[in-house]
N, C-alpha and C positions, 0 to 999 in steps of 0.2 A: 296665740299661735295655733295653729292646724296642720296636724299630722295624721297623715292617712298611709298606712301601710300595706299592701299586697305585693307579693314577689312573684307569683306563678299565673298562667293564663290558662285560660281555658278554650277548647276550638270545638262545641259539638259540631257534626255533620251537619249540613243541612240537604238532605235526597231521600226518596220517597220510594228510592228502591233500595234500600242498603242490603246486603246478600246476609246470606247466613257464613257464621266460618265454614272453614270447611273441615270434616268431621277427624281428614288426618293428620292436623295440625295436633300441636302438644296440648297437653289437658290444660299449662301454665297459660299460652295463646287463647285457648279457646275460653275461659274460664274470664279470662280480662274482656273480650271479645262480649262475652255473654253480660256481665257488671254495666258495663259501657252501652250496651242496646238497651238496658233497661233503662237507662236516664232518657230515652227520646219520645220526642211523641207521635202516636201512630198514625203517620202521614197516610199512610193506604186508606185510612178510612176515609180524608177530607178529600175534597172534590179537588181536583188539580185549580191553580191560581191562572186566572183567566190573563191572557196577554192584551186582549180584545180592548181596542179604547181611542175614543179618537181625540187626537190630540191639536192642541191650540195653537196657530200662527205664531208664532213668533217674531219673525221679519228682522226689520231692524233693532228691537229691545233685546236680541238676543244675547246680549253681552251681559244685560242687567239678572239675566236666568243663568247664566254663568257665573254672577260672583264678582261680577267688576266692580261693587258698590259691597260686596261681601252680602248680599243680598238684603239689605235694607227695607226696612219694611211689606219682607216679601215670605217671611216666617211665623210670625204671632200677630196676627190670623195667619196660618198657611195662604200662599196664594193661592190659587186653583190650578194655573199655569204653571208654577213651580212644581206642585204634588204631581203633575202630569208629567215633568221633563225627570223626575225622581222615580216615579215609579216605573220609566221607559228606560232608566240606566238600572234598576232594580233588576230587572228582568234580560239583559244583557247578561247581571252575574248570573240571576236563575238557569241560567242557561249552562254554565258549565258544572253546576252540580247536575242535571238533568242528562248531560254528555259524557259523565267521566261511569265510566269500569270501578263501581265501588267495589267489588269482589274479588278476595286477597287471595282466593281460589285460583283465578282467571290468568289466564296467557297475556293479558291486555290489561292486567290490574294499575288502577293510576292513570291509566289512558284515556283518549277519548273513543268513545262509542262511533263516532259520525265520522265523517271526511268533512271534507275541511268545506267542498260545496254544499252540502246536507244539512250541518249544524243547525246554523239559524232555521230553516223548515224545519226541521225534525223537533225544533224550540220552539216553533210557534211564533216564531220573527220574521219569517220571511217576506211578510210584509210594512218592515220596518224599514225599508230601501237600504239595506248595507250587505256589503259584500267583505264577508271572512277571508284575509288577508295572510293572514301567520298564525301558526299554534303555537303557544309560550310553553318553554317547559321550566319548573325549576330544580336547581340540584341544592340538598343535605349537602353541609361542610363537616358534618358530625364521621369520624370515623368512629367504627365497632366492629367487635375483633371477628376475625375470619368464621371461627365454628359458631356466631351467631349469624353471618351473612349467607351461609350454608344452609345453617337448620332453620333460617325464615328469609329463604329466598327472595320470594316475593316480598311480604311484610317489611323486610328492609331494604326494599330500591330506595337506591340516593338518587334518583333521577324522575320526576313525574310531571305529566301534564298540568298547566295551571290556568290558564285560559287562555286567550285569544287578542288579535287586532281586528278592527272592523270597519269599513270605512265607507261612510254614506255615499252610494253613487246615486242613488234615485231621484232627478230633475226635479221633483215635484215636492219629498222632502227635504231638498234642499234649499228650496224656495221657501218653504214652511221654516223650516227652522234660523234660515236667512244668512248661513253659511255655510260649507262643507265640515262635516263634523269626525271625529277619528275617535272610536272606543279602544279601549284598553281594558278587559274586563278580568279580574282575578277571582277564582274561587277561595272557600277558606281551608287552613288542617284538614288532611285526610290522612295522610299515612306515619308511621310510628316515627322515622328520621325529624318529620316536619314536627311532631308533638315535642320531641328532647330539643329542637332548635327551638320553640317557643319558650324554654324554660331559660334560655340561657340570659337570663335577664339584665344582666348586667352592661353598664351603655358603655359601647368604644368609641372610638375618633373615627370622624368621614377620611375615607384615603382623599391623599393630593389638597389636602386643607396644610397649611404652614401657621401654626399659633405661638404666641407667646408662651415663657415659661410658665409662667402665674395665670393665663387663658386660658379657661377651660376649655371654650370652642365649642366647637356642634359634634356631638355625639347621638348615636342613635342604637338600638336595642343590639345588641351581639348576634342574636340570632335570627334577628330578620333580615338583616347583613350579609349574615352568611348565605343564607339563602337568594340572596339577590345576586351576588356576587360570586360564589362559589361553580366551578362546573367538573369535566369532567374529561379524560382524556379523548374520548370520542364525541365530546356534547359542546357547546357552547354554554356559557353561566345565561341567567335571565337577563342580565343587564346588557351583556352582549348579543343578544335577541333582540331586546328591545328596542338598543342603539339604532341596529343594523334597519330595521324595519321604517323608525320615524326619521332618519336619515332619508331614505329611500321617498316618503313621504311627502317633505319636506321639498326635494329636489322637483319633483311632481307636479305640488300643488301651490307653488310657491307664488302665481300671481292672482290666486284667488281668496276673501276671507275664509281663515282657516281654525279650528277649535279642537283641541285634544281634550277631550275629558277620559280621566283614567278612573276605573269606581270597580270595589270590591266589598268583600263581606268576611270580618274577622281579621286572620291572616293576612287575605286577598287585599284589605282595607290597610293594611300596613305595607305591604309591596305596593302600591299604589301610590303610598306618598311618597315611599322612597324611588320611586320609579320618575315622579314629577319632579324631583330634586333633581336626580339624575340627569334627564331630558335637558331643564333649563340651565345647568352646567353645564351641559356638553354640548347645545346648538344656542347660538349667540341669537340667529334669528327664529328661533322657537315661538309658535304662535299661543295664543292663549291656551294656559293651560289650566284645567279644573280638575277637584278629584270629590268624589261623592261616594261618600264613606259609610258603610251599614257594620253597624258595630264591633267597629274596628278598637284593638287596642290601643295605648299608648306607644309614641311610636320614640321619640328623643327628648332631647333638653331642652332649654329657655336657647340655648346659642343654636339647635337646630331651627326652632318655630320663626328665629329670627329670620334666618335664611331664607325661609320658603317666603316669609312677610317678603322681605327684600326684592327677590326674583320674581314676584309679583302672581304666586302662584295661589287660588284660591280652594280653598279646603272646606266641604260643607260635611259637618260630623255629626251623621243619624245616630242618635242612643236612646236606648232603652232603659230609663232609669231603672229597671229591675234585671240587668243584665251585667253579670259580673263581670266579662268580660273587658267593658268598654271602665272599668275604674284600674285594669293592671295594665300592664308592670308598673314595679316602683314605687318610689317613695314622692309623695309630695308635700312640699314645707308651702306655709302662706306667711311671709313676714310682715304683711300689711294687714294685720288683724285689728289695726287702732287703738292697741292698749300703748297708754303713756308709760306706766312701768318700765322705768330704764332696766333693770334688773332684768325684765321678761323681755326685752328687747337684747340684750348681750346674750341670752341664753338662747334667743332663735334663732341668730346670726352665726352661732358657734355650733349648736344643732345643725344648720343647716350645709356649714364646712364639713359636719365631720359626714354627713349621709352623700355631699358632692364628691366629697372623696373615694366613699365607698362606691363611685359612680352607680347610683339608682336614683337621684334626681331625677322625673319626668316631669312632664306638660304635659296638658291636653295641647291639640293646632288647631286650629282654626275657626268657623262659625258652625255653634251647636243646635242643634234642630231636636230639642229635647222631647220625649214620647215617654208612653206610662202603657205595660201592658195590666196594671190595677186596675183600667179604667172598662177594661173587658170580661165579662165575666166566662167566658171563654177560654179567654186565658189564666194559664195556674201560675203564677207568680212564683211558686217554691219549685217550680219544674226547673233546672238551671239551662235543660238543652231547649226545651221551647221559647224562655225568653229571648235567648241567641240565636233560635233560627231565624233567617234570613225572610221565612215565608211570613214569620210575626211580625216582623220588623215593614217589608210591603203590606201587608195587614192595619197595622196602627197609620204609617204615613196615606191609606188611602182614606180613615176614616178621621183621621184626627184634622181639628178646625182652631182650637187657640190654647192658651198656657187658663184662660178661664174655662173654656168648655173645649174638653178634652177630643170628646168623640161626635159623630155626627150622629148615630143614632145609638142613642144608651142601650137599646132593650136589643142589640144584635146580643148573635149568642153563638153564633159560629165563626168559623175563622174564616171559610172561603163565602160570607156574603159582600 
């Protein structure tokens, strides 16, 4: 039997401009503020990650770079074509770290920087042929009591930008990729509501699910939930954004082949699959859906992973074997360890009731796309916020080549070659 325990997640930033506090905030704020910048690594010195790349036809296989086959033989060796449609949804999320208001100073904190026409140019995408659709926001279900919402204003908006919709109009990549394609791009934790809803780890029930007594059913994290779900008297929740937007879509683009790929980093990577769930519940004729996940946590149970199997949604999960992130929340039990020992078999079955009970059973979902930032000497390993940046994470996927030979050239030594 195999028991792995973590309860708490971890979200560093991933932006290359994070602000300074600001000087008159409380010494408690600025002190935590100040512990927390030290863990990152110092993005201003590295050359910005280049978006520049041209990318491979696709055409008709396009469905097999989507995941319709779970990507079979298209991982260990990376494909090339694959590394290419990966690091082109990479750079979707790169984008709303590069847009958002890190500075809890700011009138615009949580926001984004651009208009909604600008983004992608101002991201260095504008030559991706898509056109920015909707800005997602999402709301904290966490209340805190008034004389904290006072004396860190800003710090505690329950309401923040999260990313975007995006929707290929360009003829030419359209043809290239050999269907009309729709992003969905999440960034990860940024603000203090969003870090206490990552703790809240313990898994609940999907609303509008009817189980048996003895059924556990599909559950998923408490606090990612909330977040999805939660809104505000003046706002609408994420999920209601979302809806409203692939609906709209949907009604649109309905006689042409069609591909939602949803893809985030962290957080971003856990709103993503609960956002595909969503989708595929709520619209009957919902077209293929993918989600392309940068080190994202654990997101539910064995009765969620089933569902998404079910509804035919495919899940490709970038990790970073030295990324602590992608091993939380929860608890995971393995009762298929092979030992004959009846004895040790009654006691992992009764283990594993009593840890279901305490709901923190997870799962990983879907197909893993395993990486190593060991394999660089560039990268510090005991850094915890550089192995979870997002920029490490496009880093190892543009250089790594198979599960034997890790990297493409050993003697790199920086991060932006």
């Amino acid at each position: 039997m195999k028991l792995s325990m973590i309860v708490a997640s971890i979200h560093p930033r991933a932006s290359s401009s994070i602000s300074q506090p600001n000087p008159t905030f409380s010494s408690f704020e600025s002190n935590t503020s100040s512990q927390f910048n030290k863990l990152l690594p110092s993005w201003n010195q590295l050359k910005p990650h280049t978006t520049k790349h041209n990318f491979p036809k696709l055409g008709p296989k396009w469905k097999q770079y989507q995941g319709i086959n779970h990507w079979e033989g298209l991982l260990d060796p990376l494909d090339d074509s694959l590394r290419s449609e990966i690091l082109r949804y990479g750079h979707f999320v790169e984008a709303t770290y590069k847009s958002l208001d890190f500075d809890p100073s700011s009138l615009t904190y949580a926001t984004s920087l651009y208009s909604k026409k600008s983004l992608l140019s101002k991201c260095g995408l504008e030559k991706y042929g898509y056109r920015l659709t909707k800005y997602l926001r999402v709301t904290c279900g966490i209340r805190v009591p008034t004389w904290i919402t006072k004396t860190f204003k800003q710090t505690c908006t329950r309401s923040s930008w999260i990313g975007y919709v995006a929707i290929c109009e360009n003829k030419k990549e359209i043809t290239r990729l050999g269907r009309r394609d729709i992003v969905i791009a999440f960034r990860g934790t940024v603000t203090c509501l969003e870090w206490l809803e990552n703790l809240r780890v313990s898994l609940t029930q999907l609303p509008g699910l009817v189980m048996g007594e003895d059924d556990v059913g599909p559950m998923v994290q408490k606090g990612f939930l909330s977040l999805y779900t939660s809104k505000t008297t003046a706002g609408a929740s994420l999920q209601e954004m979302v809806r409203q937007e692939i609906r709209r879509v949907i009604q649109r683009y309905t006689n042409e082949p069609l591909s939602l790929t949803l893809t985030g980093h962290s957080l971003g990577a856990a709103l993503a699959i609960l956002s595909a769930y969503d989708i595929t519940a709520t619209f009957k004729n919902a077209p293929m859906v993918t989600v392309i996940s940068f080190g994202g946590p654990r997101v539910g149970n064995e009765g969620f992973k089933k569902q998404l199997e079910q509804k035919g949604i495919r899940v490709l999960r970038i990790v970073n074997s030295d990324d602590v992130v992608t091993k939380v929340p929860g608890l995971m039990v393995n009762l298929d360890d092979g030992s004959e020992d009846v004895g040790v078999g009654i006691w992992s079955k009764w283990l594993y009731k009593y840890i279901e009970d305490m709901e923190l059973v997870y799962v990983d979902i879907g197909q893993e796309l395993r990486l190593s930032s060991r394999e660089f000497p560039c990268l510090n390993k005991r850094d915890v916020a550089m192995c979870h940046d997002l920029r490490t994470y496009l880093h190892l996927v543009k250089n790594f080549v198979s599960s034997s030979c890790a990297c493409k050239h050993k003697k790199i030594h920086s991060i932006h070659s």
